[in-house]
DOTORKE-257588 format. One record per residue (C-alpha): residue number from 1; chain; x, z, y. Coordinates in steps of 0.02 Angstrom, whole numbers. Example, Ala and Ser with C-alpha at 12.3 -4.5 7.8 and 13.67 -1.06 7.14 Angstrom:
<sites>
  seq  mol      xx      zz      yy
    1    A     615     390    -225
    2    A     684     357     -53
</sites>
This chain:
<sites>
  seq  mol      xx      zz      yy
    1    A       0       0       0
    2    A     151      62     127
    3    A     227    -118      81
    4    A      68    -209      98
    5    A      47    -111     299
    6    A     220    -172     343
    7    A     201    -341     284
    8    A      33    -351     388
    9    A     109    -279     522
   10    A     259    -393     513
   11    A     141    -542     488
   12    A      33    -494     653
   13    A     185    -488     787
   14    A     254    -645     706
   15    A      80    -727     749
   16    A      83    -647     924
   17    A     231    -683     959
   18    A     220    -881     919
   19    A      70    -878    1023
   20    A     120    -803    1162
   21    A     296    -912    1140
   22    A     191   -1059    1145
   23    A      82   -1007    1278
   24    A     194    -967    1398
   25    A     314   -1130    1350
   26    A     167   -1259    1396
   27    A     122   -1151    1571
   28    A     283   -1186    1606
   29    A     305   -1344    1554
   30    A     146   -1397    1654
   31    A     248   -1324    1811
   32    A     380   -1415    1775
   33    A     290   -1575    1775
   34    A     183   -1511    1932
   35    A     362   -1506    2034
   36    A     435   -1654    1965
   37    A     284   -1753    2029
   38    A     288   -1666    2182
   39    A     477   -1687    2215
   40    A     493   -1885    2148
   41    A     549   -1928    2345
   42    A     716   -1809    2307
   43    A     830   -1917    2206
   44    A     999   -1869    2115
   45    A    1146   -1948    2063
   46    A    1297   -1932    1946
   47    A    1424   -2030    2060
   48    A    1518   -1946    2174
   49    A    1487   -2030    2349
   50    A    1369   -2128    2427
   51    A    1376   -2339    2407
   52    A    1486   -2356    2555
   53    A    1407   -2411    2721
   54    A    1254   -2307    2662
   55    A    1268   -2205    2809
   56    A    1295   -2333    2906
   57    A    1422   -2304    3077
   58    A    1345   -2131    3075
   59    A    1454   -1966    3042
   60    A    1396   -1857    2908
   61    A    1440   -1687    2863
   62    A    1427   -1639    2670
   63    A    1306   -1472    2622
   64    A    1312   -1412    2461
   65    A    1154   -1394    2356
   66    A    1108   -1298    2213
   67    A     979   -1219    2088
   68    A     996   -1089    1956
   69    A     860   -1047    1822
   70    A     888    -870    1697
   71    A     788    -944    1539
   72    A     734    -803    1380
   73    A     700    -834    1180
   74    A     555    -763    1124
   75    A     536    -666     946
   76    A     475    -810     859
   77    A     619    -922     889
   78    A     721    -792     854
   79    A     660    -759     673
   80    A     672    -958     671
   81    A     845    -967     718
   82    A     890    -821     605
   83    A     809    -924     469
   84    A     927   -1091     525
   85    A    1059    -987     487
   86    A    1020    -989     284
   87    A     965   -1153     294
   88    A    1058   -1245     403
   89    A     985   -1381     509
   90    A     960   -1417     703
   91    A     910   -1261     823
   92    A     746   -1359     878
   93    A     698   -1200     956
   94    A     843   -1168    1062
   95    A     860   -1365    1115
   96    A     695   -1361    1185
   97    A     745   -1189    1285
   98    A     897   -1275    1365
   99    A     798   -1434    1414
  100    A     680   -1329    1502
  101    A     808   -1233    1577
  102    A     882   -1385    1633
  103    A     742   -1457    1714
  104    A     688   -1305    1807
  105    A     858   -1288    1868
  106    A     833   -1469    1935
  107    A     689   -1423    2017
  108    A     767   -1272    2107
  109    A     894   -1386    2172
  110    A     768   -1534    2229
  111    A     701   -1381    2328
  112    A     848   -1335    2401
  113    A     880   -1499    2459
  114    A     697   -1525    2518
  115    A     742   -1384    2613
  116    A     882   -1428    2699
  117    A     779   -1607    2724
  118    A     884   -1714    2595
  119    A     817   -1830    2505
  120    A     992   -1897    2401
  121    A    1100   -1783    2314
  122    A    1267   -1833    2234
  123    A    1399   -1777    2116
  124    A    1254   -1685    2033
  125    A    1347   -1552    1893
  126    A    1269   -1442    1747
  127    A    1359   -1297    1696
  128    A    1286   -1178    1553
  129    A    1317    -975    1526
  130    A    1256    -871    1370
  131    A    1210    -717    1452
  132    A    1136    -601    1325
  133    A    1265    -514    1184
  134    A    1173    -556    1001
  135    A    1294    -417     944
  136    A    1184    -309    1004
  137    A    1029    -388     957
  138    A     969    -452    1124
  139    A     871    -602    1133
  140    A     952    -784    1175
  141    A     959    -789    1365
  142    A    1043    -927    1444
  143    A    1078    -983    1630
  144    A    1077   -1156    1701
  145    A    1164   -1187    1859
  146    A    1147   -1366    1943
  147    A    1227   -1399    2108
  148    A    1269   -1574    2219
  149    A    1311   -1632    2373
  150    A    1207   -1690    2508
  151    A    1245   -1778    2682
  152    A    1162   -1743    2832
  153    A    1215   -1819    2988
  154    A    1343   -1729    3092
  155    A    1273   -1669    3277
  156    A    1378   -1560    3416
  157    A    1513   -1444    3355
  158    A    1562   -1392    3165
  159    A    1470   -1214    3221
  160    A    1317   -1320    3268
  161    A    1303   -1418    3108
  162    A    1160   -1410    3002
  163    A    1297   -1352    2871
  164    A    1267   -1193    2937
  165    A    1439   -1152    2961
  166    A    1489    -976    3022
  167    A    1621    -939    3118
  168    A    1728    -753    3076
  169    A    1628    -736    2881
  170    A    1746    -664    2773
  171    A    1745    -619    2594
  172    A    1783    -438    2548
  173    A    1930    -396    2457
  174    A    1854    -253    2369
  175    A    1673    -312    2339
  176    A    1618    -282    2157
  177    A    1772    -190    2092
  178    A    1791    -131    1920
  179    A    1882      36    1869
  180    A    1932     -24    1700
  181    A    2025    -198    1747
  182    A    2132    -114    1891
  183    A    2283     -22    1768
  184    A    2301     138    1895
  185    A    2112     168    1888
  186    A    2083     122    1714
  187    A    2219     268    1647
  188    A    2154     375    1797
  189    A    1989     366    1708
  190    A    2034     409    1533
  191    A    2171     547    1565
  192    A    2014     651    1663
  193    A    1884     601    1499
  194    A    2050     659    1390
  195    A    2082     821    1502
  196    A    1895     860    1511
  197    A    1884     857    1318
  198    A    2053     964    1306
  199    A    1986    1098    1416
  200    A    1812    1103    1318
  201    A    1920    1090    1148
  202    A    2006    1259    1244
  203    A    1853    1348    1264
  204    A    1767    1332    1095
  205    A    1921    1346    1000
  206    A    2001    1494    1072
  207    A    1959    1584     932
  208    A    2020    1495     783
  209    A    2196    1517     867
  210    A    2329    1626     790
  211    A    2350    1702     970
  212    A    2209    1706    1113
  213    A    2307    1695    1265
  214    A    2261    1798    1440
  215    A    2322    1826    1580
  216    A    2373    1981    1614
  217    A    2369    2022    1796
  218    A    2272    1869    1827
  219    A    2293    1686    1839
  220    A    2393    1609    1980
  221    A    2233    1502    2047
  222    A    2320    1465    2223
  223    A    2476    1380    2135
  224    A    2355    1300    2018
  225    A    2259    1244    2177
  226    A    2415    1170    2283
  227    A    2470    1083    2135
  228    A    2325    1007    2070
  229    A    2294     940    2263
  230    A    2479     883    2259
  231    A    2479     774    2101
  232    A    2298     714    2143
  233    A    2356     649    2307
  234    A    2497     572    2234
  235    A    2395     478    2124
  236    A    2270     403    2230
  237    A    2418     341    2332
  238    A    2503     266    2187
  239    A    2319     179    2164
  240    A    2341     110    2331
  241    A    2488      59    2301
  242    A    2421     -54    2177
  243    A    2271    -134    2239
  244    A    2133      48    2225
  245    A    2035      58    2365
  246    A    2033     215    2461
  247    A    1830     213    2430
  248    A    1880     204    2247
  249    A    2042     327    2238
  250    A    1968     477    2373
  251    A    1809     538    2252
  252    A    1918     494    2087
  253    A    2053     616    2184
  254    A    1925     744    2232
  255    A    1864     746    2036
  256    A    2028     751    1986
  257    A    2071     917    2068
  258    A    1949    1059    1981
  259    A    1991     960    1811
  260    A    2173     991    1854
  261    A    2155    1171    1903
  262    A    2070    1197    1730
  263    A    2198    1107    1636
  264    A    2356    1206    1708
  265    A    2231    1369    1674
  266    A    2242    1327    1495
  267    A    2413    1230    1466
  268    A    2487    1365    1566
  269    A    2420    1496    1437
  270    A    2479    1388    1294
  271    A    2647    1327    1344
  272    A    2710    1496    1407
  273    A    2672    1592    1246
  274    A    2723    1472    1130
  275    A    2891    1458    1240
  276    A    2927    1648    1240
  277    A    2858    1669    1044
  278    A    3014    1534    1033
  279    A    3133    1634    1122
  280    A    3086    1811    1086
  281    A    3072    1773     882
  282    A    3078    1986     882
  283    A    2929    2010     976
  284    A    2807    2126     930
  285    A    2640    2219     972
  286    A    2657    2348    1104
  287    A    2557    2511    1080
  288    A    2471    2547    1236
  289    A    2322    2703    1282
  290    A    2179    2664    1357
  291    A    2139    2766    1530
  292    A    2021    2770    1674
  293    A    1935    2608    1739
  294    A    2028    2520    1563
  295    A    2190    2521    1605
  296    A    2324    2490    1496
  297    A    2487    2629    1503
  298    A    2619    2560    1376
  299    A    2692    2711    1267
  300    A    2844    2621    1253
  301    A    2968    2583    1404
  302    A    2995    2416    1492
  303    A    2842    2360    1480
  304    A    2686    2328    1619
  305    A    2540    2432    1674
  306    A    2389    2321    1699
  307    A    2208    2351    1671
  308    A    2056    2230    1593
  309    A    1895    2197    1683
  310    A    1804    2366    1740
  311    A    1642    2275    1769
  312    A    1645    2206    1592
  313    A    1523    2297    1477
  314    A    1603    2225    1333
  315    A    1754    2332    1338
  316    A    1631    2493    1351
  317    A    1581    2464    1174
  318    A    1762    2457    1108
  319    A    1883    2556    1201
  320    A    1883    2731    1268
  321    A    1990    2839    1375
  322    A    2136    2903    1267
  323    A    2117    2795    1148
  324    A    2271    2676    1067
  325    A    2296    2476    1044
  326    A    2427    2378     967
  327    A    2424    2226    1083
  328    A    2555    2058    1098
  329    A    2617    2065    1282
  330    A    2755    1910    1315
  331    A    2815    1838    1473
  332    A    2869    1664    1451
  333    A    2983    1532    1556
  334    A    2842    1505    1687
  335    A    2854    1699    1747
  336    A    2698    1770    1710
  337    A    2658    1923    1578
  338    A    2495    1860    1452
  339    A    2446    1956    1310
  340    A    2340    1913    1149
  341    A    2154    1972    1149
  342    A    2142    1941     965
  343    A    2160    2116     904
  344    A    2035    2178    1033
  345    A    1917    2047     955
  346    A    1959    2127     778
  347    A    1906    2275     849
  348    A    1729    2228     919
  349    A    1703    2142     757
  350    A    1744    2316     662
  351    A    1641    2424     792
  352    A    1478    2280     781
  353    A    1496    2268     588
  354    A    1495    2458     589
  355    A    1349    2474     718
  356    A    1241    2324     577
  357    A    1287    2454     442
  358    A    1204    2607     524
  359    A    1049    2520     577
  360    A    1029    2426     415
  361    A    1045    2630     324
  362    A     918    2687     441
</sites>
């Protein structure tokens, strides 16, 4: 029954679809014909000038012509072209697309030149562009661009030609640019994708590490800050350099500058305690006692004095005055002291399995 549903269902937009195909094919071939008729008095040629002495003794100034048409498959042809494919054979379907396409492009460019009250156009040209991708299952689309040259006589000055020339137009440079063909913007562009997913790899790894890295007396954000500025000014002027507009290289500079601060937050963490695990192959947890507001005395010399978060609520449930902690404290090449939360985490996880035990006993 299920297969018998999809078949009908299959069956009914096949139908619909080669009506309405067909339907709207013979609308527009009846326009087609409709501006043909109506444009007969606009004629077009293949050659490339005028029979000489057409123009007579009279000066003429050449205007360029031109009609495009944007021309769709429907979902009948398509299944019919699919079918070609097995069977092998002309693409009826699709030839009678492009000769529509054609002629409606013909028309657009008999109205053009009706416009610009022509009634010969030369050196008429076809050109042809696929643009749908049937990679990605879109319909056949194709465009049709005609074009030609028309004469019109030539009156006053070249600014008061019916050429419409205009003096001071300029193209812009920068019109239309794309990030991924310029090199500087295209690596600009995939480093901050690649640094975005290192800092979220960061944050929902931390835990799997061997060592959990902190700060202890803070991270340097101000250095962080000045660099990241630094580097991401010296990149959007390298982008200059080569061909990035400053509309272009300011906002990818102004991204660029949080992402950076987070990334020397985390590298910083990562590359100083792996360098001073390196050097300091003898290091070892130092036993500290917990006092007021959570700070941390070391009961063995040379070490610092620094406290965790007073605010936090998480370190109520764990630690309490007088109490002692085993805890990694390192200060690497870069100058700062870290230390590894890890065993404080062991600790919550003891106190919260502990806490699931009593309730689960009650």
């Amino acid at each position: 029954m299920e297969l018998l549903l999809k078949l009908g269902l299959f069956l009914v937009l096949l139908a619909l679809g080669y009506w309405r195909g067909r339907r709207n094919e013979r609308l527009h071939l009846r326009w087609l014909a409709e501006e043909e008729k109506r444009l007969a008095d606009v004629l077009i040629f293949a050659s490339h000038y005028p029979p000489p002495g057409a123009a007579g003794l009279q000066r003429m100034d050449p205007v360029l012509v031109s009609g495009s048409v944007v021309v769709a498959a429907d979902f009948f042809r398509m299944l019919v072209a699919s079918l070609r494919k097995v069977i092998g054979g002309n693409y009826a379907a699709h030839e009678r697309l492009l000769e529509r396409a054609r002629r409606h492009a013909t028309v657009k460019l008999k109205q053009h030149a009706q416009a610009q009250g022509l009634h010969m156009v030369f050196n008429v040209r076809y050109t042809t562009a696929r643009i749908s991708d049937p990679r990605a299952g879109e319909a056949m689309q194709v465009e049709v661009l005609a074009w030609g040259t028309g004469f019109v006589p030539a009156c006053g000055t070249v600014a008061q030609s019916r050429v419409h020339h205009q003096p001071g137009t300029h193209i812009t440079a920068h019109d239309g640019f794309d990030l991924l063909k310029n090199p500087v913007s295209r690596w600009w562009v995939i480093g901050w994708f690649a640094g975005l997913a290192y800092i979220f790899g960061e944050l929902f790894t931390d835990s799997l590490w061997l060592h959990s890295w902190r700060y202890l007396h803070g991270a340097p954000w101000q250095g962080f800050a000045v660099a990241a500025v630094v580097l991401a000014a010296l990149l959007a002027h390298n982008g200059r350099r080569n061909q990035l507009p400053w509309s272009i290289g300011i906002p990818l500079a102004v991204l660029t500058v949080p992402l950076l601060v987070g990334l020397f937050y985390f590298a910083g963490l990562r590359v100083n305690g792996n360098l001073a695990l390196a050097w300091q192959r003898d290091a070892a947890p130092t036993l500290y006692e917990v006092r007021a507001n959570f700070e941390m005395h070391p009961l063995e010399p040379g070490m610092p004095v620094w406290q965790l978060d007073p605010d936090s609520a998480y370190w109520e449930t764990i630690l309490r005055p007088g109490q002692q902690q085993r805890i990694l404290v390192v200060r690497g090449p870069l100058g700062f002291y870290q230390y590894d939360v890890q065993p404080l985490r062991e600790r919550y996880r003891q106190w919260h399995a502990s806490q699931q035990k009593e309730n689960t006993d009650k």
